[in-house]
C-alpha positions as CSV (number, residue, x, y, z in Angstrom):
1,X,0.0,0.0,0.0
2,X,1.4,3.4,-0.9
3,X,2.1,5.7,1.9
4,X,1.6,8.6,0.2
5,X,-1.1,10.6,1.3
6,X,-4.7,9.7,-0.3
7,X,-7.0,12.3,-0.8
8,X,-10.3,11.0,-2.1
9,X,-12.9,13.2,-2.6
10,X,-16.2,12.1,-1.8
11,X,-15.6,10.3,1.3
12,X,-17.4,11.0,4.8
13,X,-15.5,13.8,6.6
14,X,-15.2,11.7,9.3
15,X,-12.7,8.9,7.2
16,X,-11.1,12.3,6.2
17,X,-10.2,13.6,9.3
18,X,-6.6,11.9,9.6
19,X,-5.7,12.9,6.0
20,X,-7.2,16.3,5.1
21,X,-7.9,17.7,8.7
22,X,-11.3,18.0,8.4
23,X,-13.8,18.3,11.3
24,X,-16.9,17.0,11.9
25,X,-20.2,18.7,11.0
26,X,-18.1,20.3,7.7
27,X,-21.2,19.4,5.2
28,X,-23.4,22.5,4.9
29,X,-26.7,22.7,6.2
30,X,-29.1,24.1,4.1
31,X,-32.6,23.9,4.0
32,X,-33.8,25.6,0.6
33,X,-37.2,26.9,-0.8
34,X,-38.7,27.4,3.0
35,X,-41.4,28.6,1.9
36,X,-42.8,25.0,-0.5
37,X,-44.8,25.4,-3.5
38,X,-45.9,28.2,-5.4
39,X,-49.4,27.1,-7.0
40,X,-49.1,29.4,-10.1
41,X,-45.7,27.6,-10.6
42,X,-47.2,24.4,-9.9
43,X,-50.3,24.4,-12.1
44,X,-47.7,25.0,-15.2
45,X,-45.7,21.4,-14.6
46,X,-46.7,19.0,-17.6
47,X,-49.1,16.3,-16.5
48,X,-47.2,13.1,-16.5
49,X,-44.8,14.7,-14.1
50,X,-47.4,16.3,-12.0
51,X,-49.8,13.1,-11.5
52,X,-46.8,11.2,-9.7
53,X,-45.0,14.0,-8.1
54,X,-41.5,13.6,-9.1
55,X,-39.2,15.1,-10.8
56,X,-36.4,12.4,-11.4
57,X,-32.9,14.2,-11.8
58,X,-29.5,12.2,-12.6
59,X,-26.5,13.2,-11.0
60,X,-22.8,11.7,-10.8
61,X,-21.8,12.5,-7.0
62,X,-18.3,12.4,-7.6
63,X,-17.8,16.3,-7.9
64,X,-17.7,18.3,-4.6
65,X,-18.5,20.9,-3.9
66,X,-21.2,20.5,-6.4
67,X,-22.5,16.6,-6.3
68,X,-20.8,13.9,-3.8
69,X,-21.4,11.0,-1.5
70,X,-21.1,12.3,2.5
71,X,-22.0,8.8,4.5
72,X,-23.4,6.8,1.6
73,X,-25.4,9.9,1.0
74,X,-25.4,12.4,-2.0
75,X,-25.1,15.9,-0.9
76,X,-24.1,18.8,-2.7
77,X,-24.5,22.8,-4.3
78,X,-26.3,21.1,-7.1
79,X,-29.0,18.7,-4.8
80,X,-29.9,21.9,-2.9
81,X,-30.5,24.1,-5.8
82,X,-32.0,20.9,-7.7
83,X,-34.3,20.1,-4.8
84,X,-35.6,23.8,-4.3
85,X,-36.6,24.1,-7.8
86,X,-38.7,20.8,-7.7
87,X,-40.3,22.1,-4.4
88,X,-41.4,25.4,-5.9
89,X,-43.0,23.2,-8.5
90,X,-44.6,21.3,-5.8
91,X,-42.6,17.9,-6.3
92,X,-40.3,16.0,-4.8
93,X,-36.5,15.5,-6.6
94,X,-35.5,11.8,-6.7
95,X,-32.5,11.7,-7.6
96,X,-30.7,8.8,-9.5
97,X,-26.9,8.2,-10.3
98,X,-25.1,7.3,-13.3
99,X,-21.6,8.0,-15.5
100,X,-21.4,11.5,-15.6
101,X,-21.1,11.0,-19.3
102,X,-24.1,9.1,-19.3
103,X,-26.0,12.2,-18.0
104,X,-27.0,13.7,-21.2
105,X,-28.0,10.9,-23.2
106,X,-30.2,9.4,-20.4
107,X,-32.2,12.5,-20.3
108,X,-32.4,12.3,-24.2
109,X,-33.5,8.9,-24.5
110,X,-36.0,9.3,-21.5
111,X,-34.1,7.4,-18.1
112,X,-34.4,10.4,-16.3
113,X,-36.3,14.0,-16.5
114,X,-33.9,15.9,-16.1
115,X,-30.1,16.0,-14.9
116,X,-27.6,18.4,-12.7
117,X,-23.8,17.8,-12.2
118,X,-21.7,20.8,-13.2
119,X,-22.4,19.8,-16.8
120,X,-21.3,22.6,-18.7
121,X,-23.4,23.6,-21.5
122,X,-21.8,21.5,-24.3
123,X,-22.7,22.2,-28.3
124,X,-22.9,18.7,-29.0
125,X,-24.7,18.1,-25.6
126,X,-27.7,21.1,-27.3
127,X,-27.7,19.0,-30.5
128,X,-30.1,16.7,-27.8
129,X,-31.3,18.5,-25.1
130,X,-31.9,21.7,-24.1
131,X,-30.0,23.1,-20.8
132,X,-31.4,25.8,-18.4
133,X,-28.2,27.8,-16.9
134,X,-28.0,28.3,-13.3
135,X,-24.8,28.8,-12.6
136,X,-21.0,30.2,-14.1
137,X,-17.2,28.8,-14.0
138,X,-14.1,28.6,-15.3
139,X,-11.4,25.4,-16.1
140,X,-8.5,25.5,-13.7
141,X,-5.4,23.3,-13.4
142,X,-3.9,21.2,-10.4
143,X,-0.6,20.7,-9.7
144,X,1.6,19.3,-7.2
145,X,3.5,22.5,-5.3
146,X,5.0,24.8,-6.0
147,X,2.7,26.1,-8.8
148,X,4.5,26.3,-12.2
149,X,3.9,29.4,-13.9
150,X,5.9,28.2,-17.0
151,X,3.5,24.8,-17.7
152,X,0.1,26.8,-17.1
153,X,-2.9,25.4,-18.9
154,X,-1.6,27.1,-22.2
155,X,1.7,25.2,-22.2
156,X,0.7,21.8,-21.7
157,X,2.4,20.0,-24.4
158,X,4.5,17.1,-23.2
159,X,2.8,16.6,-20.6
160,X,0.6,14.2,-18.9
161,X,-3.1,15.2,-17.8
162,X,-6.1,13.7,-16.2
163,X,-9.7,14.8,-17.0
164,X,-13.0,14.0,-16.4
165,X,-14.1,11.7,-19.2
166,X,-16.6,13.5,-21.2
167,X,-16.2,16.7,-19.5
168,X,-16.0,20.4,-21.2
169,X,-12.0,20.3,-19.8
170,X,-11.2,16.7,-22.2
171,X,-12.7,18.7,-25.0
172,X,-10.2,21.8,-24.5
173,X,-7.1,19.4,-23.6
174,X,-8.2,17.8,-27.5
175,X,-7.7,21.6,-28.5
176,X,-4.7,21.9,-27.0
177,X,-2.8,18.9,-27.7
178,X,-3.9,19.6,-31.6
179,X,-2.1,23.2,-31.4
180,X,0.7,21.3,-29.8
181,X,1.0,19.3,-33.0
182,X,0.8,21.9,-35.4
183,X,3.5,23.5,-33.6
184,X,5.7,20.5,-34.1
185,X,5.8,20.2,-29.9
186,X,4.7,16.8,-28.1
187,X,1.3,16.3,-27.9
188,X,-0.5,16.7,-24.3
189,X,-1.3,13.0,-22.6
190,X,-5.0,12.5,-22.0
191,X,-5.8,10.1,-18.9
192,X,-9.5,10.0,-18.8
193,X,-11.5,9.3,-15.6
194,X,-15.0,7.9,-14.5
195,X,-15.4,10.4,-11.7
196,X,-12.9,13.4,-10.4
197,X,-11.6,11.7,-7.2
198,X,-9.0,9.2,-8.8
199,X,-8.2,12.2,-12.0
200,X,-7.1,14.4,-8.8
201,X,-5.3,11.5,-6.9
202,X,-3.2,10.8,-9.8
203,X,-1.6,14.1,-9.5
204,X,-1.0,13.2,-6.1
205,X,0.3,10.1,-6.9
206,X,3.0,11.9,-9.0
207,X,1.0,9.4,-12.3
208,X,0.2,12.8,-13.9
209,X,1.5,16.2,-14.0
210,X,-1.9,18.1,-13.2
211,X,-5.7,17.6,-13.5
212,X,-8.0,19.9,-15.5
213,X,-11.6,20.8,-14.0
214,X,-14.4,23.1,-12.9
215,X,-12.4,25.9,-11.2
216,X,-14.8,25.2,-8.0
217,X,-14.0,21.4,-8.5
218,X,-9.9,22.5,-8.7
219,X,-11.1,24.9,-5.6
220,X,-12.8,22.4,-2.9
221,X,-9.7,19.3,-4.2
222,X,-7.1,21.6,-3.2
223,X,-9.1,23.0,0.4
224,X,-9.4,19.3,0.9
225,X,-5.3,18.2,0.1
226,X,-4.0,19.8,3.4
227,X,-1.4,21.3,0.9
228,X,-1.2,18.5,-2.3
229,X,-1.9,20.1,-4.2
230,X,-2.1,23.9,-5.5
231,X,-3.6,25.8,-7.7
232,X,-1.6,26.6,-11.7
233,X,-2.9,29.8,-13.2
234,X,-6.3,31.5,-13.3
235,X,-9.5,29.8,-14.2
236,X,-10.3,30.4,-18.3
237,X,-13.3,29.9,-20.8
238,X,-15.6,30.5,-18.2
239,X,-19.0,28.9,-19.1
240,X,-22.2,28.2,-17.9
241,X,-23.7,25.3,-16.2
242,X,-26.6,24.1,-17.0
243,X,-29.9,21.5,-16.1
244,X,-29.8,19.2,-18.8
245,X,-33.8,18.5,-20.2
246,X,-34.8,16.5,-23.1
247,X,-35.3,18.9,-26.2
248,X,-38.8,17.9,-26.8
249,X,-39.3,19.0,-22.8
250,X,-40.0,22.2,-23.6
251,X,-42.8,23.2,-20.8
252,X,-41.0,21.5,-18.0
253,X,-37.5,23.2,-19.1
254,X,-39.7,26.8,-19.0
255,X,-41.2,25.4,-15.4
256,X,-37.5,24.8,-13.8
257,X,-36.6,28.2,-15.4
258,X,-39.2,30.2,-13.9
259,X,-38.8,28.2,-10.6
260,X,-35.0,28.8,-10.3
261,X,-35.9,32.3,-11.2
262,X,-38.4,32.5,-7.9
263,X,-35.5,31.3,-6.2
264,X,-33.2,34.2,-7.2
265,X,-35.7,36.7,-6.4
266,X,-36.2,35.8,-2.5
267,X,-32.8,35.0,-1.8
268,X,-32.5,31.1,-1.4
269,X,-30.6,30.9,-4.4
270,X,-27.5,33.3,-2.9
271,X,-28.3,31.6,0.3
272,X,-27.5,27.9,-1.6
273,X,-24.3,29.0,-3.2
274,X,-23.2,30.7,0.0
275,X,-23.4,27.8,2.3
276,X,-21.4,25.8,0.2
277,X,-18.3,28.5,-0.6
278,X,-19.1,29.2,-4.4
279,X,-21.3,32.5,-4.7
280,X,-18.7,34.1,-7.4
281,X,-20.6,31.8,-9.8
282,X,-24.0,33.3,-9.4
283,X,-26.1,34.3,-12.2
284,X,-28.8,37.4,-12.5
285,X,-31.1,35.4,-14.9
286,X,-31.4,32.0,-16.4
287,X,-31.8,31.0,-20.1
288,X,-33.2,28.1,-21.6
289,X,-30.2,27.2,-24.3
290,X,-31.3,25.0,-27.1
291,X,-29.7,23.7,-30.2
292,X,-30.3,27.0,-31.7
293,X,-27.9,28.7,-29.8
294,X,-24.5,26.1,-31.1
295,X,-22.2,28.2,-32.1
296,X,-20.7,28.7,-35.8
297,X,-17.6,26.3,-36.0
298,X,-14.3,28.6,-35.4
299,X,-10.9,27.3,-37.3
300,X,-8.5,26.0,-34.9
301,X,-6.7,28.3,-33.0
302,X,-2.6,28.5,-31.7
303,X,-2.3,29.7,-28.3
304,X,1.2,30.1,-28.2
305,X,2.5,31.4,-31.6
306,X,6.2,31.8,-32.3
307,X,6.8,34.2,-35.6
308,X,8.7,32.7,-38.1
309,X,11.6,34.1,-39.7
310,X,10.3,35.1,-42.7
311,X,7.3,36.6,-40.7
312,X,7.1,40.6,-41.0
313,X,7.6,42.6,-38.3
314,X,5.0,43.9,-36.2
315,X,5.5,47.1,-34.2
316,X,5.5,46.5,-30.6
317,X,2.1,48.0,-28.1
């Protein structure tokens, strides 16, 4: 057994008292949407999901602060908000857990109603459903200390990364690693992962150089490391998340909307992202995105350009 120190994220904070320091009690305690339904909200809900009284939502608890297991049991940013909105709509959230890449296509092909887990609005996730924003982050990068200022995100190439599989942060390291190639440098190493927890123990480990996630992912991993990791540069390409509902959906995706709107207005949304440590990802005002709003294919961009030398001059700013 290695006797390196183990973070994994997702454990009770009692089993992580002897690695991380944490106390007891550390989960949040939040008790959302005090004040229950709101009929004109409530009469809006399509039928089939108002004659049983759930709204089934799929998460992968395996990304703190937003979704994880505490005791066996999933807590989370994303349950509170989740379970606040289905309140003001005069349901009950049942929650069910799969892949996180497995999200998306279950709520297309019907498995559940609706799904929240930090998924940030994807293009090819619109071409099937439609996703109603709640929230706003960045991608950040974890390292080992000290942080390396040289081998930021935008200087990856050589080196060996672990992701999320399926996540927003694979899709930019695919970027990267392609610019890498055009500029005749190494291409980056892509070591996918079923869930964050073992992608952020590899850097630990020492298997990989850093991990590449939702900057309050990167944020909550390196509170919980006692110190093993740090942060490596600002969080970038900030993007919205966003509650995945089948495309056809179109009246429940307006009723979550207008009930996550409710809950900006009185306060219990602040109060939500507050408990758990991530209010500089509020929004003012959600959008329904649909596959209307995919953007117009860009050509592939360098992020690091070196002139050549028959390049003209350019007059320095």
């Amino acid at each position: 057994m290695s006797v390196r120190r183990r973070v994994v994220l997702g454990l009770t904070c009692t089993a992580l008292i002897a690695l991380a320091g944490c106390q007891q009690g550390a989960t949040p305690q939040v008790s959302p949407s005090a004040t229950g339904p709101i009929s004109g909200l409530a009469a809006k809900v399509p039928e089939k999901v108002r004659e049983d009284g759930v709204l089934t939502v799929g998460i992968d608890p395996n990304y703190p602060p937003m979704e994880y297991l505490e005791r066996g049991e999933a807590v989370g940013a994303d349950l509170d908000v989740m379970t606040a909105i289905a309140e003001r709509l005069g349901l009950r959230a049942e929650f069910k857990e799969d892949a996180y890449a497995l999200l998306v296509p279950g709520v297309a092909a019907g498995r559940f109603e609706s799904a929240i887990s930090a998924l940030s609005v994807d293009d090819n996730d619109l071409q099937n459903v439609s996703m109603v924003t709640y929230y706003r982050a960045g991608s950040q990068l974890a390292v080992r200390p000290p942080a390396k200022k040289r081998f930021g995100p935008n200087n990856l190439c050589g080196r060996k990364v672990s992701v999320l599989d399926g996540s927003i942060q694979y899709s930019q390291l695919v970027t990267r690693s392609a610019n890498c190639t055009e500029q005749k440098k190494k291409p980056i190493t892509i070591v996918t992962f079923k869930s964050q927890a073992p992608a952020t123990q590899a850097v630990i480990d020492s298997d990989v150089y850093a991990t590449l996630a939702d900057s309050p992912v990167i944020q909550s991993a390196i509170q919980e490391s006692n110190g093993a990791l740090v942060s490596n540069g600002r969080s970038f390409e900030r993007a919205p998340y966003g509650i995945a509902v089948a495309s056809e959906r179109r009246q429940l995706a307006e009723v979550i909307r207008d009930a996550l709107e409710s809950l900006m207005a009185d306060g219990t949304y602040q109060q939500i992202l507050e408990q758990w440590g991530i209010p500089k990802g509020a929004i003012s005002k959600p959008r329904i995105l649909t596959r209307r709003d995919i953007s117009e294919p860009t050509p592939l961009t360098t992020f690091t350009q070196t002139p050549s030398v028959s390049a003209s001059p350019t007059p320095s700013l």
